[in-house]
N, C-alpha and C positions, 0 to 999 in steps of 0.2 A: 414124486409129483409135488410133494409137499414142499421140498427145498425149493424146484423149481419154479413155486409161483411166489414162493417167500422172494427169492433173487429177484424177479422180476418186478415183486412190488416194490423192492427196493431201488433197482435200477429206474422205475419209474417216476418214484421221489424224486430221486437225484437229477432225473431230467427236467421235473419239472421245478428246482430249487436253479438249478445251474438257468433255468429259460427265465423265472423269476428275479434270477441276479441281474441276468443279460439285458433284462428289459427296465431293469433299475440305473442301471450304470448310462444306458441309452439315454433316458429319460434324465440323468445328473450333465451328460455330455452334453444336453440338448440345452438344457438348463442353463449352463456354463455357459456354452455360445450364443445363447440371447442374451445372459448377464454382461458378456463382452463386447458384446455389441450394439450394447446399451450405456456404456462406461465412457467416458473419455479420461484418461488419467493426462492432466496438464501439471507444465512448472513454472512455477511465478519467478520471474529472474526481473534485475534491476539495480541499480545503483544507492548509495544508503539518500533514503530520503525523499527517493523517489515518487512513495508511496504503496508501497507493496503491502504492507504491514494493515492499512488506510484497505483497500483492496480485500484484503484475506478477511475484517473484520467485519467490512460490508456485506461480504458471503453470507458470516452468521447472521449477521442481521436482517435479512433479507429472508434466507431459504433454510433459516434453524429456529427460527419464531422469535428475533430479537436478543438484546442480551437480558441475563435473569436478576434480578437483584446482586445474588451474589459479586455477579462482574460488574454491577454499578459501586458496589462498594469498596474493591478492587479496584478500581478506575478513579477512587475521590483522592485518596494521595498521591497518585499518578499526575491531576490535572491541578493538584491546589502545588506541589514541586514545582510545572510548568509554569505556574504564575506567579512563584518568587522568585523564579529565574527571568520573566520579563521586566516584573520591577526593577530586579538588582542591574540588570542593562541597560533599563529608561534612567535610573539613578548614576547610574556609571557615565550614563552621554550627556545627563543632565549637568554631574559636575565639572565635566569637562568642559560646558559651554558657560560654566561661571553661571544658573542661575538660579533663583531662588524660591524658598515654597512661601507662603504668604501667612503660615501660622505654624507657631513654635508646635502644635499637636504633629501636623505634617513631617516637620524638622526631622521631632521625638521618634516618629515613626519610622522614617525614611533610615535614622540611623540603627534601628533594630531590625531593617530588611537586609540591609547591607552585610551588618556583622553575624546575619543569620546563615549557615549551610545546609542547603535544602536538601541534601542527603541524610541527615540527622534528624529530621523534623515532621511532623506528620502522620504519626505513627499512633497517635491514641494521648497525648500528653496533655496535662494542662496547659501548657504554653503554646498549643498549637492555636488556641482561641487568640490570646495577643499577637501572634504575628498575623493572624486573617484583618484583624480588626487596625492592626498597621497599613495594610497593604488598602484595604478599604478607605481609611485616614490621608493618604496618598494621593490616592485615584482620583479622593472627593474636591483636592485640590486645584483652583484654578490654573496653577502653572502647566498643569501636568496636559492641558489641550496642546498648550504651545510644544512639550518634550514629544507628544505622540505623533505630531500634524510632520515635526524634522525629523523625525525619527519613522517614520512610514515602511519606507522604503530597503531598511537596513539592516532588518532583522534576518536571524540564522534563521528562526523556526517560522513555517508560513502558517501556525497557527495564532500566532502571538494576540491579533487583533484582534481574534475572534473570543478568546479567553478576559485581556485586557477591558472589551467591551462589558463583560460579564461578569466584571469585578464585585459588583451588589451584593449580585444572585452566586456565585458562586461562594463568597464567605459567610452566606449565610452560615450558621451551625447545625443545619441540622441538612443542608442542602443535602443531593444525593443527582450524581450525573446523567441527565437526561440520554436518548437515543445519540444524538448529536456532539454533546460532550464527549462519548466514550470516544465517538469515529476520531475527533480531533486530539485525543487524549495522545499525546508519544513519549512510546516509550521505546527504545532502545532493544531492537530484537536480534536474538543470536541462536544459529544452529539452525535446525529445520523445523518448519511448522506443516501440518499438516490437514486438510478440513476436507469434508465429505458433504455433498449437498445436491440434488434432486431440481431439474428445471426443464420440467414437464415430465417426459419418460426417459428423462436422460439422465442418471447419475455422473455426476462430474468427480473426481478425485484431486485434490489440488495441493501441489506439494511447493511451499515458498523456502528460500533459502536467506537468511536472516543477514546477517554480515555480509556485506559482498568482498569477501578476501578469497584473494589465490587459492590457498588450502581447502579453507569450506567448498568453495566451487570445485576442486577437483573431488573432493570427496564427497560433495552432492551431487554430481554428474554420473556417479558410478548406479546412481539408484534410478535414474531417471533413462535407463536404455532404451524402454520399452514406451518411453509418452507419446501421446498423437499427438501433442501440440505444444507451443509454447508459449505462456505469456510475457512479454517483455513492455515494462513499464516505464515512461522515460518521464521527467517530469520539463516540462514547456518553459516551465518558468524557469530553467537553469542558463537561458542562450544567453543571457549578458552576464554573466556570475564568472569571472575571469581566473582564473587558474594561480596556484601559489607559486607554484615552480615554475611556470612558463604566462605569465601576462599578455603572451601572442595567442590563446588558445582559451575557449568559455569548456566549462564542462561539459555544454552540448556535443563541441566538437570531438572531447573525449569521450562520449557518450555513443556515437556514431560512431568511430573508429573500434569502440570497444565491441559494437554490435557487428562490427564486419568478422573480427577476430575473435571474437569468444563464444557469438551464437552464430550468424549466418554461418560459417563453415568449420564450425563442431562438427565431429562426428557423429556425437550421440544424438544430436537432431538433423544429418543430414536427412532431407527429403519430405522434413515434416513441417505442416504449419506453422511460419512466423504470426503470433498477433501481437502487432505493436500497439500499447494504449497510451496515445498521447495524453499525459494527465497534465493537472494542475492549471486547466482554461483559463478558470477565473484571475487567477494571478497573471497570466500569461497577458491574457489580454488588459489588463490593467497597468502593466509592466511595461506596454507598447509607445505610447502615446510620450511617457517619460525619458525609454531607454529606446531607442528606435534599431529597430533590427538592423538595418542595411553598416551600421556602427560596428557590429560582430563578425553580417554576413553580408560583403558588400556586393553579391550577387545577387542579392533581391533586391528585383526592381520597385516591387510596388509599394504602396503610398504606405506611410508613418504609423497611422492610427488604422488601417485596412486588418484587421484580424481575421476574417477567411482567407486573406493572400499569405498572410503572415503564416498561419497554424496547416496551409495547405503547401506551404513551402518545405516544412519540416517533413510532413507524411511524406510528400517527393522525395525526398532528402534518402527518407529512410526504405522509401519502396525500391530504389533506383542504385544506394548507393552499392551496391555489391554487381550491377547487372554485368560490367566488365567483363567478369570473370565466370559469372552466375548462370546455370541452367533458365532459359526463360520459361520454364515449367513450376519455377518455383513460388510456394505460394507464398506472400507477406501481406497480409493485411493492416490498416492503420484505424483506429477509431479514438476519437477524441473524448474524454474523458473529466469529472472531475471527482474523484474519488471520494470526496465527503458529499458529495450530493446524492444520494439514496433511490430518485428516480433516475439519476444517468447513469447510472453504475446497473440498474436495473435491467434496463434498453437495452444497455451496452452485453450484458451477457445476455441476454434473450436474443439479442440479432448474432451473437458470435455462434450460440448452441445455437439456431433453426438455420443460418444460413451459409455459414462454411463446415458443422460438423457435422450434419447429422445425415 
């Protein structure tokens, strides 16, 4: 009798150890599938310069509490580099145009920006005060209205002006880069980034790929089987920017072609959300009036300086250009963007999570 209530207390344990398992693993399952379906894992894809980079930093700043010191002080030889590489191209176009600075200080200066490489510099040295204090020397020049006024329009980086303007305040010594600084700060990203961030009850997962080269992209695709969405970022202000190898073709055009063939009909996102985010507005629309679209695309009809026919020609462009062939089920959204502005970039993921994901 004795064994037999011994076995049975034993069995009775065990039934209720095995019902206590069962009911934990239930409760992790249950767990798990509101976690996933609360998740959206996206991939930021784009072309270099796009702005992706612009984008992923906004994330932090926005839904990670801003950036902390540390990345402010990280971010000051990133943006004072930037701004010896504007000079040494305002000095480059300047001596091309045969003109001159108006005080031997400027002259002194201008030839200590020149022979300087901003690779080497920055870094903690004493000599990193003399060449701020050149670059400011420069700046404070009257010539230098006339170099920036021709020189507007011709720069590689579209932050150039917004730095240049800042030329004061940024060599100060002890300056240190505000919210705004970092956003414009570029630097040159390669390989995959990754960021995690909460907008409202939705955890977002967002994986960018840095270089847009063949390789990385095939070897970034392999991780991305499983996303609900895609972000694809084009920048606007690319439609008159003409091509090296081919001068019949802007980058836009490559840029569309590229979006038919490398994301519309991928397989790793067949079936899933296109969001295209037309970036770079402000340039875009400032770029109209001088370089007129219809010059590029001479199927747009409407007016010179019209920038909703202009920027809603493109989203066409891009919602349309695959339909040929295209399931009409398929989703591609366009929202117009400007990646350094902190309330559009805002809007812009709060209408993408509440009204195509959730």
């Amino acid at each position: 009798m004795a064994g037999s209530r011994a076995a049975k207390s034993t069995a009775d344990a065990e039934a209720r150890s095995a019902l206590q398992r069962h009911k934990e693993i239930k409760k992790y399952l249950a767990s798990e599938k509101e976690r996933s379906r609360k998740t959206i894992k996206t991939v930021l894809l784009g072309i270099k310069k796009s702005g992706k980079s612009t984008v992923m930093k906004q994330m932090h700043s926005i839904y990670s509490n801003g950036f902390s010191e540390e990345e402010r002080h990280k971010a000051r030889p990133v943006i004072l580099k930037n701004l010896l590489c504007i000079f040494s191209s305002l000095l480059g176009n300047m001596d091309t145009e045969r003109m001159s600075f108006s005080t031997e200080t400027a002259k002194s200066s201008a030839d200590l920006i020149v022979k300087t490489d901003a690779d080497l510099v920055f870094s903690g040295a004493p000599e990193d005060a003399a060449i701020c204090d050149a670059m400011k020397n420069v700046w404070l020049d009257p010539v230098m209205c006339t170099v920036v006024s021709e020189n507007r329009h011709m720069f590689y980086y579209d932050n150039w002006l917004y730095f240049y303007n800042s030329t004061d305040r940024i060599t100060t010594p002890k300056w240190l880069p505000n919210d705004q600084d970092t956003l414009q700060a570029r630097l040159w990203s390669r390989g995959i980034t990754e960021i995690s961030f909460n907008i409202g009850p939705i955890t977002w997962e967002m994986t960018k790929i840095g270089k847009y080269e063949a390789g990385l992209r095939r070897k970034g695709l392999l991780l991305f089987e499983d996303v609900h969405c895609v972000l694809y970022v084009v920048p606007l202000s690319d439609y008159d920017q003409l091509l090296i190898e081919d001068d019949s073709m802007t980058m836009m055009h490559e840029i569309i072609l590229g979006f038919e063939s490398s994301i519309y009909y991928n397989r790793w996102f067949k079936d899933k959300p296109l969001v295209i985010l037309l970036n770079k507005v402000d340039i875009f629309k400032e770029k109209l009036a001088g370089s007129p679209l219809s010059d590029y695309f001479p199927d747009f009809q409407g007016s010179t300086t019209d920038f909703s026919a202009a920027a809603g020609y493109f989203a066409n462009r891009f919602r349309t250009s695959a339909t040929a062939r295209a399931s009409r089920d398929r989703q591609v959204y366009t929202y117009f963007t400007n990646a350094t502005d902190t309330a559009s970039m805002k809007a812009t993921m709060e209408a993408i999570s509440s009204s195509i994901l959730v």
